[in-house]
SEGUFI-819590 format. One line per field, with one value per residue (C-alpha): residue number from 1; residue in three letters; x, y, z. Coordinates in nm, 3 decimals. Each point is the difference from the previous one (the first is absolute). Layout:
<nodes>
num: [NUM_...]
residuo: [ALA_...]
X: [X_...]
Y: [Y_...]
Z: [Z_...]
</nodes>
This chain:
<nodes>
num: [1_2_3_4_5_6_7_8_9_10_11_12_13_14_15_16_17_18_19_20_21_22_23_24_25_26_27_28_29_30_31_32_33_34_35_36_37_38_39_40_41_42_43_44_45_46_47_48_49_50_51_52_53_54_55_56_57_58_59_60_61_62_63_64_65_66_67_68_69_70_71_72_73_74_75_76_77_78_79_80_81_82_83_84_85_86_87_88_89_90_91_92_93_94_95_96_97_98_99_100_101_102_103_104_105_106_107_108_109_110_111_112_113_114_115_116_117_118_119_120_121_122_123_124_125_126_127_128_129_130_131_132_133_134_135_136_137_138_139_140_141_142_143_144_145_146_147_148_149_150_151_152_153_154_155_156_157_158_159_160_161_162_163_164_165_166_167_168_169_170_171_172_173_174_175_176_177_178_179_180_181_182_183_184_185_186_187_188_189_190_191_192_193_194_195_196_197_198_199_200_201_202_203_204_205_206_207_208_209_210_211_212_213_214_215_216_217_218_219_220_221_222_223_224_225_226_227_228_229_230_231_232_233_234_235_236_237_238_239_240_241_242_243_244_245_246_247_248_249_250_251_252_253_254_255_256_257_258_259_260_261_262_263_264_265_266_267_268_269_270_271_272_273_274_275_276_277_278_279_280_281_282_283_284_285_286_287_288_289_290_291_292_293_294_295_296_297_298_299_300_301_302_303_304_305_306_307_308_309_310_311_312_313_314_315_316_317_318_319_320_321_322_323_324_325_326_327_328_329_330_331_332_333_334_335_336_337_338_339_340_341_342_343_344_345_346_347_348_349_350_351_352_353_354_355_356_357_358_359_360_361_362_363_364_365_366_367_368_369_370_371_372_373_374_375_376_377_378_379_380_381_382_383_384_385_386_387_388_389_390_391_392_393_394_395_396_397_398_399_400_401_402_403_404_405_406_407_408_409_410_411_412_413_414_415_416_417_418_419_420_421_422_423_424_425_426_427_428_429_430_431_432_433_434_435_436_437_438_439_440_441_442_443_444_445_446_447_448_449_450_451_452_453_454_455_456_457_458_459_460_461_462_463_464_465_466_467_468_469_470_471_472_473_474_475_476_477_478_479_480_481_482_483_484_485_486_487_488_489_490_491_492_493_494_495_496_497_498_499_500_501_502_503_504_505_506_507_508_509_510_511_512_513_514_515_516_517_518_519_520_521_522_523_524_525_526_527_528_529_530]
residuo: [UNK_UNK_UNK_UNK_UNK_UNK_UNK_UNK_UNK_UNK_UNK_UNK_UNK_UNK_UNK_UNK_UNK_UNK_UNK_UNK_UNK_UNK_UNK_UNK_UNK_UNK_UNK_UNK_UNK_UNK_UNK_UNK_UNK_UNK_UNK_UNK_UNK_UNK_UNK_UNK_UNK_UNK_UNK_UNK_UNK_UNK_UNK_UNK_UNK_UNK_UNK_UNK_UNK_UNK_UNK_UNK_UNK_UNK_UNK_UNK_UNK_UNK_UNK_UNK_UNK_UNK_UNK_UNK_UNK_UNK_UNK_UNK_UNK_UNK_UNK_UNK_UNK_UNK_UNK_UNK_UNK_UNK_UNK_UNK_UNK_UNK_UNK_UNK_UNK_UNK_UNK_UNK_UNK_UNK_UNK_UNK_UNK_UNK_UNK_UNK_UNK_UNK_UNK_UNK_UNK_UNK_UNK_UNK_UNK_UNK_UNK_UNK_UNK_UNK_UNK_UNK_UNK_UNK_UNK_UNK_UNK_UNK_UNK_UNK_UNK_UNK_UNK_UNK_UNK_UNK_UNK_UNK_UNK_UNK_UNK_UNK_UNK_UNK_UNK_UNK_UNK_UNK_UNK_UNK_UNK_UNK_UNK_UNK_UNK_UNK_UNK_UNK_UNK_UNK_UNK_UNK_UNK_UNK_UNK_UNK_UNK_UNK_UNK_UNK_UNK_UNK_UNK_UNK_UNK_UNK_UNK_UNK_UNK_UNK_UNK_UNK_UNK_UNK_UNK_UNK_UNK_UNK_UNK_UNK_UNK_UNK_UNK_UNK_UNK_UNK_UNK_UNK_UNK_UNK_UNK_UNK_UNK_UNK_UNK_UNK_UNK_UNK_UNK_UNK_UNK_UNK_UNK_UNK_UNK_UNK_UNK_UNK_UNK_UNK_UNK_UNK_UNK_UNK_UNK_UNK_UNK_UNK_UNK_UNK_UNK_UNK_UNK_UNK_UNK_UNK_UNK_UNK_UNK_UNK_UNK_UNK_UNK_UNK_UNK_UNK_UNK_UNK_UNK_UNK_UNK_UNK_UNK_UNK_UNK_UNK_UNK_UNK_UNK_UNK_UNK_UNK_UNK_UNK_UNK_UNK_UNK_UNK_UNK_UNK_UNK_UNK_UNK_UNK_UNK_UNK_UNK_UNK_UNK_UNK_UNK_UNK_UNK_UNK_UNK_UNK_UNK_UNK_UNK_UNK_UNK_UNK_UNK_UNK_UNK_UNK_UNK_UNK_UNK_UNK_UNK_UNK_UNK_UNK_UNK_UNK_UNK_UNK_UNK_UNK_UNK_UNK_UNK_UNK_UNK_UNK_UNK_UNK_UNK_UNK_UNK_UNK_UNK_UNK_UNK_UNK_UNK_UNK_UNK_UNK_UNK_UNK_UNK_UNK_UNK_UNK_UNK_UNK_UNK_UNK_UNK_UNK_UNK_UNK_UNK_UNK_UNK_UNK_UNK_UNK_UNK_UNK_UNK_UNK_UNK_UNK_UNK_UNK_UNK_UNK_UNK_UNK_UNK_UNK_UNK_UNK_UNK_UNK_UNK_UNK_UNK_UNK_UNK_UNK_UNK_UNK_UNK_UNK_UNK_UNK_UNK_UNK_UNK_UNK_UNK_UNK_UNK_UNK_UNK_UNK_UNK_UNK_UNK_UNK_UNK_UNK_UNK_UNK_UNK_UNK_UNK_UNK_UNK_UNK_UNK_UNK_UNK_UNK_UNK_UNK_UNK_UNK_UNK_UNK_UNK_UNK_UNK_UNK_UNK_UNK_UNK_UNK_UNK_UNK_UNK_UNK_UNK_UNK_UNK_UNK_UNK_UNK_UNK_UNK_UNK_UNK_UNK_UNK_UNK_UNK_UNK_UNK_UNK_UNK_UNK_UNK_UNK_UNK_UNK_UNK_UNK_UNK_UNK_UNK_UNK_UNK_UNK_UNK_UNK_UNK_UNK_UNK_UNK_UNK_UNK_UNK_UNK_UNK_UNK_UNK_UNK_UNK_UNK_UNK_UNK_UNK_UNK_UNK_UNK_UNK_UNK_UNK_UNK_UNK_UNK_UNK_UNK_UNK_UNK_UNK_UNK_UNK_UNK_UNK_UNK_UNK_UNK_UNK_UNK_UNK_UNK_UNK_UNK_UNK_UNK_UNK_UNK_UNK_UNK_UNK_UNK_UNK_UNK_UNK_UNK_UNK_UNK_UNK_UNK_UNK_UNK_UNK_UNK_UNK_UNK_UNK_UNK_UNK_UNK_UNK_UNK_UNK_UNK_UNK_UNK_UNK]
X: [7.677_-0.166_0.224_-0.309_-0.256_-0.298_-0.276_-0.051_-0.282_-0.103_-0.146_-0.259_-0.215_0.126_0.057_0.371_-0.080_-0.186_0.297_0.250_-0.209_-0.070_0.400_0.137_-0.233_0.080_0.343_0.008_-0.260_-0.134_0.351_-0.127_-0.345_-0.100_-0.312_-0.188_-0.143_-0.261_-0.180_-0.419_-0.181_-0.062_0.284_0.305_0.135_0.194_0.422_0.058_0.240_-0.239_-0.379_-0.365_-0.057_0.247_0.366_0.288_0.202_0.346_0.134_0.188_-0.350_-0.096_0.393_0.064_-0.291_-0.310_0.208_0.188_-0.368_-0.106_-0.229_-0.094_0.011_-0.351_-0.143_0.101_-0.084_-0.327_-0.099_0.161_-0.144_0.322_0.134_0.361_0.265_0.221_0.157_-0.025_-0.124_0.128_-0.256_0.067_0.314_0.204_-0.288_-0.194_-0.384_-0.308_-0.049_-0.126_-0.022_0.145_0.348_0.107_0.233_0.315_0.224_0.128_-0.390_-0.002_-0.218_0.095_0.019_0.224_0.011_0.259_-0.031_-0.014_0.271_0.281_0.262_0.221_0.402_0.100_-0.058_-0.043_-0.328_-0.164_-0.321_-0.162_-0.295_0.248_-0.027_0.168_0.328_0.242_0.196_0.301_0.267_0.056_0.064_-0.239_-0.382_-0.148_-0.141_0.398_-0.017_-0.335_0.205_0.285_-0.263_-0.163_0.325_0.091_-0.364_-0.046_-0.350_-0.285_-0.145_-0.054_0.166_-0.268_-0.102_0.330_0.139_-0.338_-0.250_-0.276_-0.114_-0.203_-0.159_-0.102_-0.122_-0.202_-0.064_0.058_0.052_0.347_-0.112_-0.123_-0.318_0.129_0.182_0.324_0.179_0.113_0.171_0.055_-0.294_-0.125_-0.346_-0.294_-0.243_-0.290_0.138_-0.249_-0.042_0.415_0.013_-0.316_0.184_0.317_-0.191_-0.164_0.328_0.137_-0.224_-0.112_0.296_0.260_-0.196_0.081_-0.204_-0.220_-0.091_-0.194_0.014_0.171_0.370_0.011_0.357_0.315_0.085_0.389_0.280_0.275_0.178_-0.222_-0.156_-0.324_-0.141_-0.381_-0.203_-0.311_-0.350_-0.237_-0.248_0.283_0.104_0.376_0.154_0.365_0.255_0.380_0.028_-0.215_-0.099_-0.153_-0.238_-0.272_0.081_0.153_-0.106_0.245_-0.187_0.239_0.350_-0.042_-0.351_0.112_0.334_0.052_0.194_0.025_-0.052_0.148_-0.148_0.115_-0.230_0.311_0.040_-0.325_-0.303_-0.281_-0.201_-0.331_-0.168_-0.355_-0.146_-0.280_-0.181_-0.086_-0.236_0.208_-0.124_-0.076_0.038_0.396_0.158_0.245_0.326_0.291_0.173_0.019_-0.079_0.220_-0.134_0.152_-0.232_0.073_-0.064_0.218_-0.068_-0.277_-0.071_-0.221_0.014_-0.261_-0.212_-0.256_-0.277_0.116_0.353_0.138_0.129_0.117_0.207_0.320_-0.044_0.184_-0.236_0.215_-0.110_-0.293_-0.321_-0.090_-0.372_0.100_0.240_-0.284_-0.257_0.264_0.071_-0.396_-0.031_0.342_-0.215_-0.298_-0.205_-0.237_0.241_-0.280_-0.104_0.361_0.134_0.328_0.249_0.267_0.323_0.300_0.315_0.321_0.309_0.255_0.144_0.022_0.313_0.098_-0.209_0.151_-0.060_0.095_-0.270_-0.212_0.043_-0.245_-0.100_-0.165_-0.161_0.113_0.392_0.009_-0.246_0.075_-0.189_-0.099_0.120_0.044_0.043_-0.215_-0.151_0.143_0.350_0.138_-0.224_0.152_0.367_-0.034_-0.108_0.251_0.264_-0.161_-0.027_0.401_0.086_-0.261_0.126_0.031_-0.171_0.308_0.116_-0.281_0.127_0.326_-0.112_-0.188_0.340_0.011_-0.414_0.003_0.282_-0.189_-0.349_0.109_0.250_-0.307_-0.180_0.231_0.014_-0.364_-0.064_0.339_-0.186_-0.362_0.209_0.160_-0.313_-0.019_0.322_0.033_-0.363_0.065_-0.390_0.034_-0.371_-0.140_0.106_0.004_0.280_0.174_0.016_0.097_0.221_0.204_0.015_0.345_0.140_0.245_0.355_-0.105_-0.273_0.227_0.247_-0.246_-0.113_0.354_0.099_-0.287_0.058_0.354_-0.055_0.160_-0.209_-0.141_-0.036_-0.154_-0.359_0.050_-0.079_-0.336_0.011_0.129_-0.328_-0.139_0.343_0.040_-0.435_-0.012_0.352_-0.058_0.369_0.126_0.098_0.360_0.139_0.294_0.324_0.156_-0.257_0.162_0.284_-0.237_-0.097_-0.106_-0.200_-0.224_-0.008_-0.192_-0.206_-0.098_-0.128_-0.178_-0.209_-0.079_-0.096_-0.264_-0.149_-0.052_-0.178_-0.132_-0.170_-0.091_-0.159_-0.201_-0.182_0.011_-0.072_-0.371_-0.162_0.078_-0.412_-0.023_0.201_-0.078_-0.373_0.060_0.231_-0.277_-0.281_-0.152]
Y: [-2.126_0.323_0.273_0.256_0.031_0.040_-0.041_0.187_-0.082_0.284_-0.162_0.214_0.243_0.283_0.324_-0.106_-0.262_0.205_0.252_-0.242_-0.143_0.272_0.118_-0.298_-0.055_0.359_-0.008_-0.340_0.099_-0.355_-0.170_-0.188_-0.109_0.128_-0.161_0.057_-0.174_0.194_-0.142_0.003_0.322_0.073_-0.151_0.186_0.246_0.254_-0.003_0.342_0.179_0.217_-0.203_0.216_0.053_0.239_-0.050_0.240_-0.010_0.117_0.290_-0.187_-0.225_0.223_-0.005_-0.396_-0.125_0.174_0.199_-0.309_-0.117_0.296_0.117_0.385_0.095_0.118_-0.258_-0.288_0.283_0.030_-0.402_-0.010_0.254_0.143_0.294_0.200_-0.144_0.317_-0.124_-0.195_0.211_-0.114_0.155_-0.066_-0.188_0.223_0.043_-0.237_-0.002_-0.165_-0.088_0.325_0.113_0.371_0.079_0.035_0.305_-0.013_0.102_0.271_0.125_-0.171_-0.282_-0.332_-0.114_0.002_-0.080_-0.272_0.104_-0.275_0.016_-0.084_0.289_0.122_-0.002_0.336_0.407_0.080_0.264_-0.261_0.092_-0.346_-0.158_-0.194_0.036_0.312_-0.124_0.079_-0.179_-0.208_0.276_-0.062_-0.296_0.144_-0.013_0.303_-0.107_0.064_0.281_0.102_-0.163_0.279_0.238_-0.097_-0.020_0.363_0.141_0.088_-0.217_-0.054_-0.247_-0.396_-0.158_-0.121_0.345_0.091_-0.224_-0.105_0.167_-0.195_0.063_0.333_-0.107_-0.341_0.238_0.166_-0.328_0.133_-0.255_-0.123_0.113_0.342_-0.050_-0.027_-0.296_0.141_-0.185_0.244_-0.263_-0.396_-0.193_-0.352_-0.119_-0.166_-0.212_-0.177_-0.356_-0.215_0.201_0.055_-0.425_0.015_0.281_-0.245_-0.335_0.176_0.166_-0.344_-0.215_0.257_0.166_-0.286_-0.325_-0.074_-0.351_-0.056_-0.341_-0.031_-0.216_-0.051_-0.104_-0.357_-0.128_-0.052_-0.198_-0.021_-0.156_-0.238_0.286_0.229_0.233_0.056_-0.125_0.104_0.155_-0.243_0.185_-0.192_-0.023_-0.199_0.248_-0.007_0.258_-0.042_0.301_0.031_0.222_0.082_0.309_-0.004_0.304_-0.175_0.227_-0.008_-0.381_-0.046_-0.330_-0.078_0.039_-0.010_-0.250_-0.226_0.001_0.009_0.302_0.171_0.308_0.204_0.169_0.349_0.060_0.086_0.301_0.197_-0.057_0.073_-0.336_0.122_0.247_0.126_0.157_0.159_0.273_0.303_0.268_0.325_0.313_0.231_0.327_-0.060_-0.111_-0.281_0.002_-0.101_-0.228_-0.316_0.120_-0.230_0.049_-0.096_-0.197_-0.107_-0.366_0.015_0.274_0.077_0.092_0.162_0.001_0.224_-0.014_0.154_-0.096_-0.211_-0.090_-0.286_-0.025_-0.235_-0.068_-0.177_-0.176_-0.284_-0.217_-0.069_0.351_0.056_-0.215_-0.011_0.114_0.291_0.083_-0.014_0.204_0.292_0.027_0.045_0.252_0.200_-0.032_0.153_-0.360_-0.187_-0.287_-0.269_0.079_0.083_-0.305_-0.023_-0.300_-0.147_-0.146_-0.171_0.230_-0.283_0.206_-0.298_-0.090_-0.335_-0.135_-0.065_0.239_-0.206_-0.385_-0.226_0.157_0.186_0.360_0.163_0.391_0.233_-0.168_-0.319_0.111_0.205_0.225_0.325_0.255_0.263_0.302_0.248_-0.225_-0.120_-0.255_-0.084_0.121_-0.324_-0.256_0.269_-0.017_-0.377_0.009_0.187_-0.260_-0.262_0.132_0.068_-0.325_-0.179_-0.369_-0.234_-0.311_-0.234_0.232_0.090_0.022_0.151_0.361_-0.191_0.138_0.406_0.053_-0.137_0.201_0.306_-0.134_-0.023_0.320_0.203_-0.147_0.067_0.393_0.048_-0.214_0.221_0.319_-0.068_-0.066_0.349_0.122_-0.131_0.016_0.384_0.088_0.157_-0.131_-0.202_0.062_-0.377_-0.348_-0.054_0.289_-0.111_-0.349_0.115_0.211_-0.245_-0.277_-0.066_0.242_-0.143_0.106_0.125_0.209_0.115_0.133_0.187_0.202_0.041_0.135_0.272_0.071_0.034_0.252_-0.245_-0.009_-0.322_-0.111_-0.244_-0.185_0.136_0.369_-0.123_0.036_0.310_0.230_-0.267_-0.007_0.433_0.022_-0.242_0.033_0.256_0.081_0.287_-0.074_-0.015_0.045_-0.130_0.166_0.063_0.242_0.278_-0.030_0.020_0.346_-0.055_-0.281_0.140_0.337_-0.263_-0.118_0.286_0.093_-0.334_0.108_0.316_-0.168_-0.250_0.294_0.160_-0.298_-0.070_0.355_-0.017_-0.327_0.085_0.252_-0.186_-0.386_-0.104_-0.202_-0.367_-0.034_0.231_-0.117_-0.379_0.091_0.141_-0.355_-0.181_0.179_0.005]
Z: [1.225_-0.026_0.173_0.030_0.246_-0.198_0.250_0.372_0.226_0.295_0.269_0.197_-0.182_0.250_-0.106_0.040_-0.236_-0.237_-0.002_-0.082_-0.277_-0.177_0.080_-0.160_-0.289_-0.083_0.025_-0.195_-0.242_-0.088_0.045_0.284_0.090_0.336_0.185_0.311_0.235_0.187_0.281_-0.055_-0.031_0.345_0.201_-0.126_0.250_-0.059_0.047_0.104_0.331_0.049_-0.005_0.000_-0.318_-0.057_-0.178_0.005_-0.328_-0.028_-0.235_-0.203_-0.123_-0.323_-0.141_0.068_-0.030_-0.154_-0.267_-0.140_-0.056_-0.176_0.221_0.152_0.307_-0.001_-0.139_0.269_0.247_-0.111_-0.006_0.367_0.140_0.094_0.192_0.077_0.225_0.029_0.376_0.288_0.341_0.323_0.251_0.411_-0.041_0.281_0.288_0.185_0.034_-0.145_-0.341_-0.201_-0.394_0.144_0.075_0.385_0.066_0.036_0.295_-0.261_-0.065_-0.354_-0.128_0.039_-0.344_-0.317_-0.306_-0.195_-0.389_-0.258_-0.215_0.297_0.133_-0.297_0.017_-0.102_0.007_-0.355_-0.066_-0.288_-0.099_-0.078_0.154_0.318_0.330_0.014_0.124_-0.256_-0.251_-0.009_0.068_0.346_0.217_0.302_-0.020_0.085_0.373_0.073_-0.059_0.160_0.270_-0.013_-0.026_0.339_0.191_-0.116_0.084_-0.370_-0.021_0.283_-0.313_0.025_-0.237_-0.256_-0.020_-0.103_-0.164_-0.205_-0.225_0.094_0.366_-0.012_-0.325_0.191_0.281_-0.254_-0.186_-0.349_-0.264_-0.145_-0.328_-0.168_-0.196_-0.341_0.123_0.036_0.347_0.267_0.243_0.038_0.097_0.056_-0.018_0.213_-0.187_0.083_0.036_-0.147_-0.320_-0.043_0.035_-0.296_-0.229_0.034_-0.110_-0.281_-0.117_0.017_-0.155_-0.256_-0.155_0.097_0.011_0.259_0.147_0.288_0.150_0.320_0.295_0.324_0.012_0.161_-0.072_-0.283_-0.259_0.048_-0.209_0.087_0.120_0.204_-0.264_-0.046_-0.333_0.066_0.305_0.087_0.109_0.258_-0.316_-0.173_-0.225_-0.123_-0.152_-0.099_-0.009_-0.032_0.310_0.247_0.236_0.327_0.027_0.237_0.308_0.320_0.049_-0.338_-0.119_-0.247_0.159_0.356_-0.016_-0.298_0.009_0.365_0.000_0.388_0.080_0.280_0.209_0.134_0.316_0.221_-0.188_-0.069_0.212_-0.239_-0.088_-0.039_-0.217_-0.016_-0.305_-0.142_-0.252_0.123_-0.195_-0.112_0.065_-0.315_0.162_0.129_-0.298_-0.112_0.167_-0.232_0.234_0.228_0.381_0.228_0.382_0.310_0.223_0.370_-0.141_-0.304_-0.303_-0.220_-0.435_-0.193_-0.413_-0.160_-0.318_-0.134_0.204_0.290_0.169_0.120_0.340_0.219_0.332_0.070_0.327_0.244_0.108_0.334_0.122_-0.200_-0.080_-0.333_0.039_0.208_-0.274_-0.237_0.174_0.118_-0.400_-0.053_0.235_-0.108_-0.346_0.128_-0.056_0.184_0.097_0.016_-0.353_-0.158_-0.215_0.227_-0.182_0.226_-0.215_0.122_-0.034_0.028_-0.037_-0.139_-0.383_-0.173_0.068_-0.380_-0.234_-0.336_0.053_-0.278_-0.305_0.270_0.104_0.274_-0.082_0.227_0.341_-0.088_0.025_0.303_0.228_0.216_0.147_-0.309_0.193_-0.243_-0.263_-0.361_-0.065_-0.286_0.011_0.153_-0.336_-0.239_0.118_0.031_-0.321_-0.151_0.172_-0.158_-0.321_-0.039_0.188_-0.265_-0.004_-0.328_0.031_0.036_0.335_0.148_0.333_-0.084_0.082_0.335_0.225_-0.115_-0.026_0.393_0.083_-0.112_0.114_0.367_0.008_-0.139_0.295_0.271_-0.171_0.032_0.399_0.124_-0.186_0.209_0.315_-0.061_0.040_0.326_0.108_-0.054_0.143_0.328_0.116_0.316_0.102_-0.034_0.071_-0.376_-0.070_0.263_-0.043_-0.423_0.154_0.220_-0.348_-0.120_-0.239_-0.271_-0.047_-0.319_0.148_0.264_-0.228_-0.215_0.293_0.170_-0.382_0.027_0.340_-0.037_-0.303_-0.257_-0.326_-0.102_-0.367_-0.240_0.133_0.337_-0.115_0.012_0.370_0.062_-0.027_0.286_0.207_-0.027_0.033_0.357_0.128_0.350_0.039_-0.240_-0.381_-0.026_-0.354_-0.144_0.169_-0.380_-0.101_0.237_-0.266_-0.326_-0.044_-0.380_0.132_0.228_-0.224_-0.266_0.278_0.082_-0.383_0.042_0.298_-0.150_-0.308_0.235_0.139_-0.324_-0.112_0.284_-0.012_-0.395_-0.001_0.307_-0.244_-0.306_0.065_0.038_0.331_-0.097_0.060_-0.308_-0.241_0.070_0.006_-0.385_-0.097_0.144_-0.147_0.341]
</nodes>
């Protein structure tokens, strides 16, 4: 028997499925046959978190996945109509009122907003000089937000923390680009793209410079063995197309594992009360520029995003219907958009926080949508389809055990999960906003132990390490009570003496590229010859 998979069908021509067909045929370079099967021009919907039109991409997309295809950053840019993703910024996540684009004041005559840098908190004090966030390298076992912490006890800083601790905030202020205009990159930065043109760019990469197949039609059942795997998929036209394994990119409905194959899903309603969302397209204007980052807004009904291009932005609303109804939802967000709300093309899409229980089943593995969903809060789009991908990739099964890696992948598939639902409820959880029934009722949801523990650590000064640094700009940023920082620094003179180069260092830069960096608007007006 033939020990190699040498075939891989990709059901749902999503961009999730487009992403992990042109992933694999790249990395297997004609070793295996992928094919797609795309649902009829006109009925495919998009598999995104964040839905309007607009996708967030991670930082890491242009090293694992464009560059090991050979292609430039600016020319993918270009074909998606793409802009900078230098941050996510939280505005009206500490004080109560109506939903609103500008930041409320704080009790402490500041803004209420704040920025959480892509590129993650770093773990040490050295005074690098390359393009990270600005937190050091790995000389010292405390990220730097410890020692902004120290700083703030001892009345040495009146700062916040991202504008300490981070490059990026008063050049996001001033919405200057990422980049210089000879291309050189300043600071670590993500991307929006125009959604429907990133899912074209991907099919044509795909099918033009891996050959990769297409087939057409809806998926109406399986052709299984004598022992559960699935020999061919089986269209409603009568199409079969056979495959050696099988992924399930057909969105959150997940035709293939949880339709076909009768996988469940569980739910996860008792733990974040967002169900709804509301979306739509709303003109940019030319005279204010492009701002280089995801705006995350608080709303008294759940929260709210806008992703910029050039030309128009995407935003949308998070929303429970139990407290809110879904056309009132959609008009408010016309009106925050300056739009006629009987005229705006307002789309209403099911938002079902939950995971699949099993994301590996027999020769079947669901990617994007189709394994798990979660509110996108400060999140891409992409990140979770990439990291799945990679997963697959180095658990890659020969034909005669092609379940054997089934146990590990789903492991991994539903801690990954849990990570990113207990990182949205931290959101929540840390908010002081009690203003509405909704952030009450979010407020009074169970917490898990590991949840719990993550805050007690910060609370109680102790440093936290590994995936939950990720949290710590959100846990020091909402948190009211006053940063504590780890008791052992008061013994580490040498320590904080390197922190303190490091700060000096971010305000240096933060000074220099202030003067030197273009507006984003600029320099993507010159890549897109616009």
């Amino acid at each position: 028997m033939e020990s190699r998979i040498r075939n891989i069908v990709v059901v749902g021509g999503t961009t999730a499925g487009w992403l992990s067909a042109a992933y694999l045929a790249g990395i297997f370079r004609g070793a295996v046959q992928v094919t797609v099967l795309e649902a009829p021009a006109g009925e495919q919907r998009a598999d995104t978190g964040m839905t309007g039109g607009v996708q967030a991409l991670p930082a890491e997309m242009q090293s694992e996945f464009f560059d090991p295809l050979g292609i430039q950053e600016s020319d993918w840019m270009r074909a998606c109509d793409a802009s900078f993703r230098v941050a996510a910024r939280y505005t009206n996540w500490r004080t109560g009122g109506s939903a609103q684009w500008v930041a409320r004041e704080l009790p402490n005559g500041i803004p209420d907003y704040f920025y959480d840098p892509v590129g993650g908190t770093g773990t040490g004090t050295g005074t690098g000089t390359g393009t990270g966030a600005g937190t050091g390298t790995e000389n010292s076992e405390f990220a730097l937000p410890y020692h902004w912490a120290w700083r703030r006890s001892a009345g040495e800083t009146l700062e916040p923390l991202d504008r300490s601790c981070f490059r990026a905030p008063p050049l996001l202020d001033a919405k200057k680009s990422p980049r210089w205009l000879d291309g050189r990159a300043a600071l670590p930065y993500g991307w929006h793209v125009d959604e429907g043109l990133f899912t074209a760019y991907l099919r044509r990469v795909a099918t033009g410079a891996w050959d990769v197949r297409t087939a057409q039609g809806v998926l109406r059942g399986v052709d299984r063995d004598s022992q559960g795997y699935v020999r061919a998929v089986v269209t409603t036209g009568g199409l079969r197309i056979p495959g050696g394994f099988f992924l399930d990119c057909s969105g959150a409905r997940a035709a293939l594992l949880a339709g076909a194959l009768g996988e469940p899903r569980i739910a996860d309603a008792g733990r974040l009360l967002c169900d709804s969302t509301v979306t739509l397209t709303s003109p940019a204007d030319p005279d204010a520029g492009i701002a280089p980052y995801t705006s995350l807004t608080a709303a008294p009904d759940g929260w709210l995003w806008r992703m910029p291009l050039p030309g128009r932005t995407g935003v949308g609303r998070a929303f429970s219907t139990v407290l809110a109804r879904p056309e009132d939802a959609g008009r408010e967000l016309a009106v925050l958009c300056g739009l006629d709300p009987e005229a705006a093309d307002v789309r209403h899409h099911a938002l079902s926080s939950g995971r699949i229980r099993r994301a590996w089943v027999k020769n079947c593995v669901a990617m994007g949508s189709s394994a798990s969903v979660v509110e996108p809060i400060g999140t891409a789009g992409t990140d979770g389809v990439l990291h799945a991908l990679r997963q697959f990739v180095r658990h890659f099964p020969s034909a005669v055990a092609r379940e054997a890696p089934a146990p590990r992948f789903n492991r991994e598939a539903e801690r990954r999960y849990e990570a990113d639902r207990d990182h949205v409820q931290l959101h929540y959880a840390s908010a002081p906003r009690r203003d509405s029934p909704f952030w009450r009722a979010q407020s009074a949801r169970p917490v898990p132990a590991a949840l719990q523990d993550l805050r007690s650590a910060y609370r109680g000064g102790f440093p936290l390490s590994g995936a939950d640094l990720r949290s710590l700009t959100v846990l020091a940023s909402l948190d009211t009570g006053p940063p504590l920082a780890p008791p052992v620094l008061a013994h580490l003179d040498r320590e904080r003496a390197e922190a303190a180069k490091q700060f000096a260092w971010i305000a240096r830069q933060q000074r220099i590229l202030a003067e030197t960096l273009p507006p984003a608007s600029e320099y993507l007006a010159r890549l897109h010859g616009k």
